[in-house]
mmCIF file as Biopython writes it, N, C-alpha, C and O atoms, coordinates in Angstrom:
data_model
#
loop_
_atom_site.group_PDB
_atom_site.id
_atom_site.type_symbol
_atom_site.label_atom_id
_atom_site.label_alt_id
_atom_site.label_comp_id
_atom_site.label_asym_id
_atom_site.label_entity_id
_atom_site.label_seq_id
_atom_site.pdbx_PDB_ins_code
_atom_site.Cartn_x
_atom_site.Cartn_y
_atom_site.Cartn_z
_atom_site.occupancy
_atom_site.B_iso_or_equiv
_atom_site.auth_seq_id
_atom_site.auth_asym_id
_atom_site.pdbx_PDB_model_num
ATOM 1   N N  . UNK A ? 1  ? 0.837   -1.181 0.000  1.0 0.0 1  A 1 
ATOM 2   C CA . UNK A ? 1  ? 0.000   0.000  0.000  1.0 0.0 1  A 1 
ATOM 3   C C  . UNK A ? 1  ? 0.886   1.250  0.000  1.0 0.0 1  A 1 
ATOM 4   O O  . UNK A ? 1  ? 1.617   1.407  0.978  1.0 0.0 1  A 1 
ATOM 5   N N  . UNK A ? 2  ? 0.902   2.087  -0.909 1.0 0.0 2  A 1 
ATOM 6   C CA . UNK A ? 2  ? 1.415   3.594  -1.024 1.0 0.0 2  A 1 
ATOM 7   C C  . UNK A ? 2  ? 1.161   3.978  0.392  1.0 0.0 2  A 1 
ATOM 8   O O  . UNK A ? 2  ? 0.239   3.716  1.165  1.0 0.0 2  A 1 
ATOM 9   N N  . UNK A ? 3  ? 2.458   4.807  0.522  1.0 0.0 3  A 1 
ATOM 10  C CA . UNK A ? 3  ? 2.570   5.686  1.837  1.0 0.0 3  A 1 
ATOM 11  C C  . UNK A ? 3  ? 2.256   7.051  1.555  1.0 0.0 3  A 1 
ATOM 12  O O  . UNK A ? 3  ? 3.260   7.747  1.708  1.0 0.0 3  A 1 
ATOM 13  N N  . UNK A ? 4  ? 1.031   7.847  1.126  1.0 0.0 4  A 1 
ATOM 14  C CA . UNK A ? 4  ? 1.008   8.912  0.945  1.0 0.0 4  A 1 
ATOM 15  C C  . UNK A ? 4  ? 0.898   9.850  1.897  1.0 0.0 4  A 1 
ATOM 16  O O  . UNK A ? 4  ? 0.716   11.044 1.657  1.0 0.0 4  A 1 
ATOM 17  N N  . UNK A ? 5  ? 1.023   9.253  3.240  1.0 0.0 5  A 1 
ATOM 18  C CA . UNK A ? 5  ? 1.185   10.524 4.349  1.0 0.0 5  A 1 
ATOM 19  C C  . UNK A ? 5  ? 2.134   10.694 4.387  1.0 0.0 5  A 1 
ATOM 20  O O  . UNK A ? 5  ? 2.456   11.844 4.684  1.0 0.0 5  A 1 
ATOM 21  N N  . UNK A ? 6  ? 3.266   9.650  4.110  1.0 0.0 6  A 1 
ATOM 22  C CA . UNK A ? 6  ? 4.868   10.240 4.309  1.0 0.0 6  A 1 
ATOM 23  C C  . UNK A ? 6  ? 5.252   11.435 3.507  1.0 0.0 6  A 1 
ATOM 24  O O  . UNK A ? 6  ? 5.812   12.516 3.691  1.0 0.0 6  A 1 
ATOM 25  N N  . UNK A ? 7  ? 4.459   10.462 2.099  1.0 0.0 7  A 1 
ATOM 26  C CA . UNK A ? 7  ? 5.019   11.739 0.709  1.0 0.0 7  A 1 
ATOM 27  C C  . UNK A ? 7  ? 4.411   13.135 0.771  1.0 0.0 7  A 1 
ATOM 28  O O  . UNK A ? 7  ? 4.956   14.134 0.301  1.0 0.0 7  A 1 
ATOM 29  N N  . UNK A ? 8  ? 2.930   13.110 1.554  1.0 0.0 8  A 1 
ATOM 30  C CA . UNK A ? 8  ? 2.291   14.698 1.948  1.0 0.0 8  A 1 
ATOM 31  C C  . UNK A ? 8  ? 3.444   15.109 2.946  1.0 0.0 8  A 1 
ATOM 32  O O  . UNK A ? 8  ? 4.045   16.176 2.817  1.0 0.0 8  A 1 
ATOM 33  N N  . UNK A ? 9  ? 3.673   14.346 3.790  1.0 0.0 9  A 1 
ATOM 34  C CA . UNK A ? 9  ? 4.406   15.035 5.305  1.0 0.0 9  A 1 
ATOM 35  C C  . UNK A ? 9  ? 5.699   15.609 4.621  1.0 0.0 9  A 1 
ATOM 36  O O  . UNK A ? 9  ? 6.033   16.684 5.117  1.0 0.0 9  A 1 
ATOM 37  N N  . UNK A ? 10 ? 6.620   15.102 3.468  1.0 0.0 10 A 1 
ATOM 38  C CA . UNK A ? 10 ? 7.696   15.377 2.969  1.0 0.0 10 A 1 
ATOM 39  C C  . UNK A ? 10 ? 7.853   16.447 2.483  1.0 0.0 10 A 1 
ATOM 40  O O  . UNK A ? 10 ? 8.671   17.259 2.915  1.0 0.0 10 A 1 
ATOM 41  N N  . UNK A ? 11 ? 6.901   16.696 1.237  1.0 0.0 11 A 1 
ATOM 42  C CA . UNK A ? 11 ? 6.567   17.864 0.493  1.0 0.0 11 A 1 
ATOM 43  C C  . UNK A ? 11 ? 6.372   19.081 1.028  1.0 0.0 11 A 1 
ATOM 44  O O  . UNK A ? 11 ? 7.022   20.074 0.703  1.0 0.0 11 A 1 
ATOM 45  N N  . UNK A ? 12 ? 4.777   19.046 2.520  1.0 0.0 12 A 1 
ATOM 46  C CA . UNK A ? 12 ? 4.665   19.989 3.192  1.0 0.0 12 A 1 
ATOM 47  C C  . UNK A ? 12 ? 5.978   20.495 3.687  1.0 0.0 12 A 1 
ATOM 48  O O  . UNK A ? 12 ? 6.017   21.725 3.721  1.0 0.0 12 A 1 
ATOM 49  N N  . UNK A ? 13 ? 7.141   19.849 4.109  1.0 0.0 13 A 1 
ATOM 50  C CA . UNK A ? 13 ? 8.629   20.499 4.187  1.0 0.0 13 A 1 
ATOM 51  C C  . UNK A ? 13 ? 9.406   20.803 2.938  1.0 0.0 13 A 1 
ATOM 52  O O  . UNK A ? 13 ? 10.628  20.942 2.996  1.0 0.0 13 A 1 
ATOM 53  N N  . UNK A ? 14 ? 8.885   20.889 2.053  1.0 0.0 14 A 1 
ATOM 54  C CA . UNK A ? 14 ? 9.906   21.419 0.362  1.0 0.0 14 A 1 
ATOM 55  C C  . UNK A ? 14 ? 11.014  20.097 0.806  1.0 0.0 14 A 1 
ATOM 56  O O  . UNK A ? 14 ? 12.138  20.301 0.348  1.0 0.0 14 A 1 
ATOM 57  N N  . UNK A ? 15 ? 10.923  19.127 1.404  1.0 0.0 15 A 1 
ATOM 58  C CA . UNK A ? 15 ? 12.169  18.279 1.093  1.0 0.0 15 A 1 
ATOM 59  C C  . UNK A ? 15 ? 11.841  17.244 0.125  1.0 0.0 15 A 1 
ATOM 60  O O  . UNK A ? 15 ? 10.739  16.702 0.038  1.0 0.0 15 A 1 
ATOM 61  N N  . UNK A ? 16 ? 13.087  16.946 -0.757 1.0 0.0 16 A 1 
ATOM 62  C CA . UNK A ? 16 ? 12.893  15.945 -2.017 1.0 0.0 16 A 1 
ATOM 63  C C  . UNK A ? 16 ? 13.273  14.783 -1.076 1.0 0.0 16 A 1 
ATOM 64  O O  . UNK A ? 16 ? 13.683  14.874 0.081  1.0 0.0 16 A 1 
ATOM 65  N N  . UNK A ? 17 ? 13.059  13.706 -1.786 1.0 0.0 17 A 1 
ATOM 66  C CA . UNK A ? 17 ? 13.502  12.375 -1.332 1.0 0.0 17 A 1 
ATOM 67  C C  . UNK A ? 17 ? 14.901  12.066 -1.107 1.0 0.0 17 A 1 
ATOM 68  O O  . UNK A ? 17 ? 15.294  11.028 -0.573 1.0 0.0 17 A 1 
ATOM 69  N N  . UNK A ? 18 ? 15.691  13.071 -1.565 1.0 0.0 18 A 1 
ATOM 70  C CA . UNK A ? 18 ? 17.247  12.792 -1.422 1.0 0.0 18 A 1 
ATOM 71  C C  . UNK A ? 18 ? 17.195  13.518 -0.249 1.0 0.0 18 A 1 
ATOM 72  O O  . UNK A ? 18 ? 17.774  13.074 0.742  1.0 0.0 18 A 1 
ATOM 73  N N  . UNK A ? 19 ? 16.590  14.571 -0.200 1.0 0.0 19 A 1 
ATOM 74  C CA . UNK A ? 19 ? 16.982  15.099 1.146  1.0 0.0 19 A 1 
ATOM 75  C C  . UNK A ? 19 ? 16.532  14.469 2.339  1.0 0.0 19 A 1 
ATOM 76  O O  . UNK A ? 19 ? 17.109  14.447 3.427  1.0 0.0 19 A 1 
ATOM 77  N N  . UNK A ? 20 ? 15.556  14.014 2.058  1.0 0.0 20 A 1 
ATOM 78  C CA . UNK A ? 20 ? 15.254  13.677 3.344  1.0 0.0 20 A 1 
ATOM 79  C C  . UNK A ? 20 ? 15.769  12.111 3.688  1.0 0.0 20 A 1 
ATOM 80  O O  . UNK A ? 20 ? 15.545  11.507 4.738  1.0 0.0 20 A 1 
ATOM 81  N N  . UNK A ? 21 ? 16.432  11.673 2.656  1.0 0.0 21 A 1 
ATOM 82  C CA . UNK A ? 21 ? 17.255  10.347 2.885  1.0 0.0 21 A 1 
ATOM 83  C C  . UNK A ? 21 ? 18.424  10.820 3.445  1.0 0.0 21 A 1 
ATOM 84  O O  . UNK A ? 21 ? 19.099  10.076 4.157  1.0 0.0 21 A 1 
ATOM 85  N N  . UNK A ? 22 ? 18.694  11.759 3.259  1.0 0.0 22 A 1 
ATOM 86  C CA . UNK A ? 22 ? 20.512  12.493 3.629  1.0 0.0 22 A 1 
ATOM 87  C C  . UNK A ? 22 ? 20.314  12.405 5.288  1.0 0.0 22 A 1 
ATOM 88  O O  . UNK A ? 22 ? 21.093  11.965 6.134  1.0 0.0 22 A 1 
ATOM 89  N N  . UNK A ? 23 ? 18.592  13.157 5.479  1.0 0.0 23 A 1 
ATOM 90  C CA . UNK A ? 23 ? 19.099  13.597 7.089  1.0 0.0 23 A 1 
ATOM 91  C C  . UNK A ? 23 ? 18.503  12.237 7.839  1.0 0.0 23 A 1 
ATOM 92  O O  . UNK A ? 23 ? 18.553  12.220 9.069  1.0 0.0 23 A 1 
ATOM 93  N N  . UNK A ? 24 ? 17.976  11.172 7.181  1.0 0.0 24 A 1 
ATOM 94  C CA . UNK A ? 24 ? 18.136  9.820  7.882  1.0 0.0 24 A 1 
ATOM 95  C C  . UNK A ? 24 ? 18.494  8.683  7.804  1.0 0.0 24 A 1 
ATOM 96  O O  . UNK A ? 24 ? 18.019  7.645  8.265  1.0 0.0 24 A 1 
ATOM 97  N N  . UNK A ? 25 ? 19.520  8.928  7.090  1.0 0.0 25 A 1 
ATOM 98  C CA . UNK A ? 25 ? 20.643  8.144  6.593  1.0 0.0 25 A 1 
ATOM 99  C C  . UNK A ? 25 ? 20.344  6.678  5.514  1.0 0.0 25 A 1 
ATOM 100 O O  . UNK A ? 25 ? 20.756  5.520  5.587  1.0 0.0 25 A 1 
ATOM 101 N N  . UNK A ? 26 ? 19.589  7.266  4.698  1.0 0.0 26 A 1 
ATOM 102 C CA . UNK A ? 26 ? 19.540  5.415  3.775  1.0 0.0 26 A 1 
ATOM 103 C C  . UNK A ? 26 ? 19.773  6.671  2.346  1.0 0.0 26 A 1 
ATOM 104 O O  . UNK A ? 26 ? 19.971  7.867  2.131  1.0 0.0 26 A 1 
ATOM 105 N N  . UNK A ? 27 ? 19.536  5.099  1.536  1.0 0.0 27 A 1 
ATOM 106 C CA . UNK A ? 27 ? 19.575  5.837  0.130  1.0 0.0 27 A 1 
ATOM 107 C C  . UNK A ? 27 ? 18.143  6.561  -0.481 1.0 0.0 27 A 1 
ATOM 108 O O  . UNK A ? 27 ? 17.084  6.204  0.035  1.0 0.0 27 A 1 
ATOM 109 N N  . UNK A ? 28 ? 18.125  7.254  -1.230 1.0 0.0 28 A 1 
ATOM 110 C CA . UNK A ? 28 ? 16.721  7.892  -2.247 1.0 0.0 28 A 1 
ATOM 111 C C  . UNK A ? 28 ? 16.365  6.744  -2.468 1.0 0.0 28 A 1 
ATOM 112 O O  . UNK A ? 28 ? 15.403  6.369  -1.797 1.0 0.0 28 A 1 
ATOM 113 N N  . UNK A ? 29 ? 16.795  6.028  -3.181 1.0 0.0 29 A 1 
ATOM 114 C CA . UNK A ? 29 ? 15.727  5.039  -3.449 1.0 0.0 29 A 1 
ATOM 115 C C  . UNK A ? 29 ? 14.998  3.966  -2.215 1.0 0.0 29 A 1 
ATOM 116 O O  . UNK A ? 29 ? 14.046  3.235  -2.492 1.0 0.0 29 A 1 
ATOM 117 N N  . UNK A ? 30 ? 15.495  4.013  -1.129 1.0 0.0 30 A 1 
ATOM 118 C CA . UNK A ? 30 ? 14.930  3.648  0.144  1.0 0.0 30 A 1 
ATOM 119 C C  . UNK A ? 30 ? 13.867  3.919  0.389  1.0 0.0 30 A 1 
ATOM 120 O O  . UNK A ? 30 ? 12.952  3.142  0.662  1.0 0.0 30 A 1 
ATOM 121 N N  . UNK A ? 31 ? 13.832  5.442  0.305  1.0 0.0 31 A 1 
ATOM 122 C CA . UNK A ? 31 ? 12.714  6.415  0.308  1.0 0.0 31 A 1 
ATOM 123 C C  . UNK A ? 31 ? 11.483  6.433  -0.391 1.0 0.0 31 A 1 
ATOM 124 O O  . UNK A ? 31 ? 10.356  6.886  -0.187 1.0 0.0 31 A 1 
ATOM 125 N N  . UNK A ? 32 ? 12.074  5.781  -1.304 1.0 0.0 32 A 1 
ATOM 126 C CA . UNK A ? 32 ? 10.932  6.257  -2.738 1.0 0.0 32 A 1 
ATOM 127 C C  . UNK A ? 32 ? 10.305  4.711  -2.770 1.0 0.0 32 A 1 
ATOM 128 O O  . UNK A ? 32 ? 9.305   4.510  -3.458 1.0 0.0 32 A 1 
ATOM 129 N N  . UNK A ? 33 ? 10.758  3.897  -2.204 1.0 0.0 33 A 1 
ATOM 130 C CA . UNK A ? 33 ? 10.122  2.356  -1.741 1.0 0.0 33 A 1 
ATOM 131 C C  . UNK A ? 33 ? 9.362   2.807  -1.046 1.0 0.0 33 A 1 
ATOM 132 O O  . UNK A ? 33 ? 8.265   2.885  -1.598 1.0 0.0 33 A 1 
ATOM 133 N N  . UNK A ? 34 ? 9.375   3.237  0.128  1.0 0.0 34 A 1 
ATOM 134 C CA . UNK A ? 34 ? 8.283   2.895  1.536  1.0 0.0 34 A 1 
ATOM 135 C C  . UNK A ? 34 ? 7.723   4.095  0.659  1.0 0.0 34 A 1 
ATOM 136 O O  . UNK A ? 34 ? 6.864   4.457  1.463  1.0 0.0 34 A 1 
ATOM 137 N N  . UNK A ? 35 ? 7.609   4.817  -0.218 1.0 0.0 35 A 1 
ATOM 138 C CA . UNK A ? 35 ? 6.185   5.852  -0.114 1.0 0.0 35 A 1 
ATOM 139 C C  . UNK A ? 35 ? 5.955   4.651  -1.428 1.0 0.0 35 A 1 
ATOM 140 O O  . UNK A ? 35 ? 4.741   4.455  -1.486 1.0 0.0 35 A 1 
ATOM 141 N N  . UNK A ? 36 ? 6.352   4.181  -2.007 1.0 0.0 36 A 1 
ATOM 142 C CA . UNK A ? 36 ? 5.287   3.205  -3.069 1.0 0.0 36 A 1 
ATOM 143 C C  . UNK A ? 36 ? 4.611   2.169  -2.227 1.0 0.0 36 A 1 
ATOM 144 O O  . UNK A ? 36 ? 3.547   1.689  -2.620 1.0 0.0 36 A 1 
ATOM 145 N N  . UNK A ? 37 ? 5.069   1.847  -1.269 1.0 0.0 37 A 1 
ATOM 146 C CA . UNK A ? 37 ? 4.365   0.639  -0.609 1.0 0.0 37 A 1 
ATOM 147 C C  . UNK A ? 37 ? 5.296   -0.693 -0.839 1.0 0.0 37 A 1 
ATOM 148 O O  . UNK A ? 37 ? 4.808   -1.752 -0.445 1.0 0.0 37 A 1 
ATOM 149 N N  . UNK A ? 38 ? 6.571   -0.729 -1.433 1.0 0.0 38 A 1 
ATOM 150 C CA . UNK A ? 38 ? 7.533   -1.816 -2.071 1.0 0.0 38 A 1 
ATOM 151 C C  . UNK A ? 38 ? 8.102   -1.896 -0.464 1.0 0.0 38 A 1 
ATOM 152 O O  . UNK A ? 38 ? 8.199   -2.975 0.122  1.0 0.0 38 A 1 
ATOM 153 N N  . UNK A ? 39 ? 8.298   -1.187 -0.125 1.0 0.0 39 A 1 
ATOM 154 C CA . UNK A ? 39 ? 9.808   -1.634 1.250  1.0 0.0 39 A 1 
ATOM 155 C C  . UNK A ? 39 ? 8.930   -1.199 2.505  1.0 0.0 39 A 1 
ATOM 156 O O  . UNK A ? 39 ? 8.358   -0.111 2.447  1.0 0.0 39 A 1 
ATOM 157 N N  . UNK A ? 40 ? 8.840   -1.743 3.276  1.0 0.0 40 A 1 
ATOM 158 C CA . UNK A ? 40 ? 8.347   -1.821 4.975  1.0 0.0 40 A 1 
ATOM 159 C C  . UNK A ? 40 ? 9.854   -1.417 6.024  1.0 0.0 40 A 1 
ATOM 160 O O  . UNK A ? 40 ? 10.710  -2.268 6.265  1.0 0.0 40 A 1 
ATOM 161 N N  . UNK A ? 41 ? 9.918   -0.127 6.485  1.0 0.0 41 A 1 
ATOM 162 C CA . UNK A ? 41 ? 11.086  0.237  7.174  1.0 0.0 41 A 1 
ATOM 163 C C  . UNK A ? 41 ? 11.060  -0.704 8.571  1.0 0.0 41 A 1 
ATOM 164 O O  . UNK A ? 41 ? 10.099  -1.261 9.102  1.0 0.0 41 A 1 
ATOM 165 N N  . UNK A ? 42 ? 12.535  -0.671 8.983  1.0 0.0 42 A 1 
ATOM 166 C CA . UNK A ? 42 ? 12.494  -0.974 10.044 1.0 0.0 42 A 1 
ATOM 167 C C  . UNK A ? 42 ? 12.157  0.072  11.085 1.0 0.0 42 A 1 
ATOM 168 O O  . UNK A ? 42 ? 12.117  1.242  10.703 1.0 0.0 42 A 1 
ATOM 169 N N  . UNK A ? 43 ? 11.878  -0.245 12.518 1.0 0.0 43 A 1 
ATOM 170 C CA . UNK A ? 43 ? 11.073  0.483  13.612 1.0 0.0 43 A 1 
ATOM 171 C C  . UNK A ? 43 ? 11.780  1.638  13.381 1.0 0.0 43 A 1 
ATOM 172 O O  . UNK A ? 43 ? 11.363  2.641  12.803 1.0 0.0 43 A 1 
ATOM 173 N N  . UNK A ? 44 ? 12.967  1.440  13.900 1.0 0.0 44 A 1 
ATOM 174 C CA . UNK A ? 44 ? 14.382  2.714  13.823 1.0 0.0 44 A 1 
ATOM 175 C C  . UNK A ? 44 ? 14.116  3.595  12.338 1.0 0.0 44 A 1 
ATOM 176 O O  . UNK A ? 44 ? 13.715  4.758  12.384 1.0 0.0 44 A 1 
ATOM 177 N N  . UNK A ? 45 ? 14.363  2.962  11.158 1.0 0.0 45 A 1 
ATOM 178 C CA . UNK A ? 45 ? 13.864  4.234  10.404 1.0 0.0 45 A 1 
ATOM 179 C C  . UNK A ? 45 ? 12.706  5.140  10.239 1.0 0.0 45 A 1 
ATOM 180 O O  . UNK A ? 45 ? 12.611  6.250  9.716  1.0 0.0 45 A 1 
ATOM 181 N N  . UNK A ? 46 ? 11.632  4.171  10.978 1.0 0.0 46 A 1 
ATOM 182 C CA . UNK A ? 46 ? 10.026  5.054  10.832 1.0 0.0 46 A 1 
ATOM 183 C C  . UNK A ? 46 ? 10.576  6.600  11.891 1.0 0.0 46 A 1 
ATOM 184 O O  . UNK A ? 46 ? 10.489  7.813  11.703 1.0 0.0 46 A 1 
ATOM 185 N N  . UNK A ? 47 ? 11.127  5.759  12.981 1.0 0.0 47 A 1 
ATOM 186 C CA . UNK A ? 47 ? 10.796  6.866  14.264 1.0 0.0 47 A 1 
ATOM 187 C C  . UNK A ? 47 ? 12.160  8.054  13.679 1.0 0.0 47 A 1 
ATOM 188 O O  . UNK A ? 47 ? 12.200  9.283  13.725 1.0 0.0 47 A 1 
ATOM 189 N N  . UNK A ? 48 ? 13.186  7.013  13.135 1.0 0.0 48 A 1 
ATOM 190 C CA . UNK A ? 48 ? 14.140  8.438  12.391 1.0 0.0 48 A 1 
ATOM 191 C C  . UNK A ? 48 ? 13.103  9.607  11.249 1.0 0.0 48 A 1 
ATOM 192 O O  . UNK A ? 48 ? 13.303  10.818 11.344 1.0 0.0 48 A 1 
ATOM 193 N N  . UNK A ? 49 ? 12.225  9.156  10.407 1.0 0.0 49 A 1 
ATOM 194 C CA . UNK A ? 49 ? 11.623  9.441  9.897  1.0 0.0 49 A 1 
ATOM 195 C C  . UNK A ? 49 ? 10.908  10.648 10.589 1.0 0.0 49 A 1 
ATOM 196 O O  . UNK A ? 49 ? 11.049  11.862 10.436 1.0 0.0 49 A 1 
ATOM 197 N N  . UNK A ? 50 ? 10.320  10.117 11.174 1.0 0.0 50 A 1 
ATOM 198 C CA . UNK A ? 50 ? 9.222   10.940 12.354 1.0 0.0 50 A 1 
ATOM 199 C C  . UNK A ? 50 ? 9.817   11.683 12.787 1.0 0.0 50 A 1 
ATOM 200 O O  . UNK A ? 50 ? 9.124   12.697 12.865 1.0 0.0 50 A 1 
ATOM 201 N N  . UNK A ? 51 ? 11.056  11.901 13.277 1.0 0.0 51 A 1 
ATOM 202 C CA . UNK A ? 51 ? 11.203  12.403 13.804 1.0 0.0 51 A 1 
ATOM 203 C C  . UNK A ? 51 ? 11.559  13.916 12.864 1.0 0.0 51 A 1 
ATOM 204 O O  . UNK A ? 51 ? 11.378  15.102 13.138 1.0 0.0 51 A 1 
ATOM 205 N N  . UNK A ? 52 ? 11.918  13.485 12.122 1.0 0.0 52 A 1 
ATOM 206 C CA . UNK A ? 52 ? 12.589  14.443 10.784 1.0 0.0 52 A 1 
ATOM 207 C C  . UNK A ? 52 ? 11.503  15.174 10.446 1.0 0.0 52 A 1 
ATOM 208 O O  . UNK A ? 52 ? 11.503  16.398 10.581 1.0 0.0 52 A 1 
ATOM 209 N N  . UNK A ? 53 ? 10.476  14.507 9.978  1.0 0.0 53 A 1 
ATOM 210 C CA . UNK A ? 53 ? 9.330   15.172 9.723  1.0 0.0 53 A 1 
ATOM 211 C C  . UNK A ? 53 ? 8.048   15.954 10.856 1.0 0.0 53 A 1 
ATOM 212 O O  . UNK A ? 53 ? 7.029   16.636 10.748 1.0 0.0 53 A 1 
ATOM 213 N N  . UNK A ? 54 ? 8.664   15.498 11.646 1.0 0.0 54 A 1 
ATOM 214 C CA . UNK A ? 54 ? 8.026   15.720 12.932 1.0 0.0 54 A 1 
ATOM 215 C C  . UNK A ? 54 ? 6.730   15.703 13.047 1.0 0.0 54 A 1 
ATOM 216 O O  . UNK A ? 54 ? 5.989   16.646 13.325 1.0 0.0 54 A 1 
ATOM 217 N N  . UNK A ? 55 ? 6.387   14.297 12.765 1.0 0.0 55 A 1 
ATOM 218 C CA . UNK A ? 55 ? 5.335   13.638 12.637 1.0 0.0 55 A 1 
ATOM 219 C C  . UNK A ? 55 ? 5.586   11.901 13.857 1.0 0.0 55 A 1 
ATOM 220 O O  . UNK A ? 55 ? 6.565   11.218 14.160 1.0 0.0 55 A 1 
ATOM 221 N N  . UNK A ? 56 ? 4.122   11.854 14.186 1.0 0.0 56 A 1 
ATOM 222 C CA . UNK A ? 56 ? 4.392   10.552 15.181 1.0 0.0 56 A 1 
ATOM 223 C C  . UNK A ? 56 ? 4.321   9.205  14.099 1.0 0.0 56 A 1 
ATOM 224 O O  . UNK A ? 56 ? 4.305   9.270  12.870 1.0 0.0 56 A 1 
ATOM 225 N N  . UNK A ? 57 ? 4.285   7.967  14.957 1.0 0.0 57 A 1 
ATOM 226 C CA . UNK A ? 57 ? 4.620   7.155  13.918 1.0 0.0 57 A 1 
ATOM 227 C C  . UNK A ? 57 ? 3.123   7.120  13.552 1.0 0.0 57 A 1 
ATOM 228 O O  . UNK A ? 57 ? 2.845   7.222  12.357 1.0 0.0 57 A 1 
ATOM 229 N N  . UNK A ? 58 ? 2.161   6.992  14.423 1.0 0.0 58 A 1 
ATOM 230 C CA . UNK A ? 58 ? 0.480   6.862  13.948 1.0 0.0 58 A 1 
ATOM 231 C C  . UNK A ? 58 ? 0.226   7.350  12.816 1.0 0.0 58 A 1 
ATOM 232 O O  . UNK A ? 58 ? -0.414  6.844  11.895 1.0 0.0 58 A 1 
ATOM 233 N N  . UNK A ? 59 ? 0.816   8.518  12.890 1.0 0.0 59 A 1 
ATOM 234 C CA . UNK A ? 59 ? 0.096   9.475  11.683 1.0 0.0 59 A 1 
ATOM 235 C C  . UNK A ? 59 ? 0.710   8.856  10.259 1.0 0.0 59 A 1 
ATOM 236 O O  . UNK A ? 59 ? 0.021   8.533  9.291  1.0 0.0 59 A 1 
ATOM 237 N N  . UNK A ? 60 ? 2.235   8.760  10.358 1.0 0.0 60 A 1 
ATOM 238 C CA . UNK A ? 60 ? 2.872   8.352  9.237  1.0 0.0 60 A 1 
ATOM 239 C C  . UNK A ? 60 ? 2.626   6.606  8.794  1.0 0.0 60 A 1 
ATOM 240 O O  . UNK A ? 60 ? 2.472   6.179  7.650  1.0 0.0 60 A 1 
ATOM 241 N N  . UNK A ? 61 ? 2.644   5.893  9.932  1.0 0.0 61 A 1 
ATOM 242 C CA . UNK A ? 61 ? 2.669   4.577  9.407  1.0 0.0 61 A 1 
ATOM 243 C C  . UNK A ? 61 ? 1.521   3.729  9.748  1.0 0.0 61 A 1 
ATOM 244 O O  . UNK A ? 61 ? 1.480   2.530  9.469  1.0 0.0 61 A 1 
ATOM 245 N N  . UNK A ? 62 ? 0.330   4.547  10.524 1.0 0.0 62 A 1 
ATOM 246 C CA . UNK A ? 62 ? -0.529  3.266  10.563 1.0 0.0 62 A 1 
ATOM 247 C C  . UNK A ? 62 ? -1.171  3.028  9.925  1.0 0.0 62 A 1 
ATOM 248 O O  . UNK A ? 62 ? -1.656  3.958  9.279  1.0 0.0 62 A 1 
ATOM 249 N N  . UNK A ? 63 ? -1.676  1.520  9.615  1.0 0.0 63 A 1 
ATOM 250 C CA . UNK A ? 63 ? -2.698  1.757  8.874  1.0 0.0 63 A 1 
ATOM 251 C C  . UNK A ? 63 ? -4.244  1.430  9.304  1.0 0.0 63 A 1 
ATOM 252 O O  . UNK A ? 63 ? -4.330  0.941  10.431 1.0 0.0 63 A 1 
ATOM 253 N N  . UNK A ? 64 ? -4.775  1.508  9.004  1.0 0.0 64 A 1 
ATOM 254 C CA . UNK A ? 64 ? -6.409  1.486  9.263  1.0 0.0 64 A 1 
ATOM 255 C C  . UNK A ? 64 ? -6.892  0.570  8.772  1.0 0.0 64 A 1 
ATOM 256 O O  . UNK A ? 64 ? -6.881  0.283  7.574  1.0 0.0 64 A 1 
ATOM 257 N N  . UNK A ? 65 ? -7.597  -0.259 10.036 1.0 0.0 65 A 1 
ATOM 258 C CA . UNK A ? 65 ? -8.016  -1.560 8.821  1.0 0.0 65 A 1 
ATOM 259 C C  . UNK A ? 65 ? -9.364  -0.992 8.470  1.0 0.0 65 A 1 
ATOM 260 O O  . UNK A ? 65 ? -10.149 -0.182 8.964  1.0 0.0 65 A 1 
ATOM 261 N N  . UNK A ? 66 ? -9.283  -1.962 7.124  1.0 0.0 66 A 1 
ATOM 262 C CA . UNK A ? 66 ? -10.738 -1.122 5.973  1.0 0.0 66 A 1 
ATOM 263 C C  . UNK A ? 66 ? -11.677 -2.470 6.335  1.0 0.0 66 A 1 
ATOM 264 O O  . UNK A ? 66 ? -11.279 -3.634 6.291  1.0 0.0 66 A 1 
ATOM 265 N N  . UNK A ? 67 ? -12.913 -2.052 6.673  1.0 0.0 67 A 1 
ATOM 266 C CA . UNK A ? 67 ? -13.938 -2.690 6.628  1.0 0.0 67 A 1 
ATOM 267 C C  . UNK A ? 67 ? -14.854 -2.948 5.434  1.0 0.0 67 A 1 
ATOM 268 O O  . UNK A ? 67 ? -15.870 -3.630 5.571  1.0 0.0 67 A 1 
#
């Protein structure tokens, strides 16, 4: 499943995917996985994530089950 809160939460900061791989250390294309829905981060990168974006993990990674 596409991560499109990450990719809203990213943008709302003008940061590209390189950047925001720079300030939590993996590659762009790391990045550009977990917002397609291809790569599932480990705990440590969500909360690096979160933290960057300064967003909790709820908002960025949960998901909602659909009824």
């Amino acid at each position: 499943m596409k991560n499109l809160r990450l990719k809203s939460a990213r943008a709302a900061l003008d940061l590209s995917q390189q950047q925001l791989a720079e300030r939590v250390g993996v590659s762009r294309q790391t990045i550009n996985a977990i917002e397609k829905g291809d790569y599932n981060p480990t705990i440590k990168l969500c909360r690096a994530i979160c933290r960057t974006l300064g967003k909790t993990l709820d908002e960025l990674f949960w998901e909602e089950d659909e009824v």
